[in-house]
N, C-alpha and C positions, 0 to 999 in steps of 0.2 A: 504494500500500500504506500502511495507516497505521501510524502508531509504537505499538509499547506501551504500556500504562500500570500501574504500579504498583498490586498488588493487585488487578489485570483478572484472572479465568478465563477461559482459554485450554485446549484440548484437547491431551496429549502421548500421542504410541505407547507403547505397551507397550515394554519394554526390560531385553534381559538381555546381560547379561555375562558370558562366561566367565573370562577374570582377574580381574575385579571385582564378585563375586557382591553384594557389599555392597549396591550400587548399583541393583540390578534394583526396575524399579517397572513397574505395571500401572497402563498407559494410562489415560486418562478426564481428567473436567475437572482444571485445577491453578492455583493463584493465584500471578500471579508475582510476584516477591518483590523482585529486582533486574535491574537491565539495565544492559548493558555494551555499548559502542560501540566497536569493533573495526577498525583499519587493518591489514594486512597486503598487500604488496605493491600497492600503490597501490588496494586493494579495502576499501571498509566495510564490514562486518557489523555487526548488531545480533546479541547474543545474552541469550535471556532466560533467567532460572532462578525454578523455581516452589518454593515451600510442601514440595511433596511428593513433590520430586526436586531438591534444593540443592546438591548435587555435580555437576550436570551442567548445561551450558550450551545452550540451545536456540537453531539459526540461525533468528533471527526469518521469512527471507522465506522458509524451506524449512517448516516450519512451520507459516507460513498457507495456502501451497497445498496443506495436507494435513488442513484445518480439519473439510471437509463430507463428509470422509471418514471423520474422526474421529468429530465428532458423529454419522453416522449409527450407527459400531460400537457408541459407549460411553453415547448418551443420554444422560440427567444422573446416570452411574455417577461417581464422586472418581477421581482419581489415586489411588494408594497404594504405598508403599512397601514390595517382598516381598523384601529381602534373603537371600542363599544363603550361609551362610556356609561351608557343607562343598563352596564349589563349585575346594576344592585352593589357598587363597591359602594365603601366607605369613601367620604371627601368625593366622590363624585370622579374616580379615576382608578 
């Protein structure tokens, strides 16, 4: 598998949140922006986060096996970001 690279597009799923309407973003390409190298329990994770979903962290290897799937739904549609905000949070976000 290869590493990430900074500012690469990469494909993310579409994603909603019911406590955190804030957050919901529609699938398609995304630039990632940062990467974070992760130990937990003697396990590394890579996690990326993109341009146009920056509050959520993507598990890099769960992520690539879901790349040709992605591409086939979203084509060269963007990611973008569809916040709910009347989806019942506190403060209104």
């Amino acid at each position: 598998m290869k590493y990430p690279k900074l500012h690469e597009d990469v494909y993310v799923p579409t994603s909603w949140y019911i406590g955190h309407g804030r957050d919901d973003v529609c699938g398609g390409l995304a630039q990632i922006i940062k990467i974070k190298d992760d130990e937990k329990g003697g396990i590394n994770s890579i996690f990326v986060y993109t341009t146009e979903h920056p509050n959520v962290g993507y598990n890099w290897s769960s992520l690539m096996v879901q790349q040709e799937k992605l591409e086939k739904e979203f084509g060269t549609k963007r990611a973008y970001p569809d916040p709910d905000y009347g989806s019942g949070e506190v403060g209104g976000y």
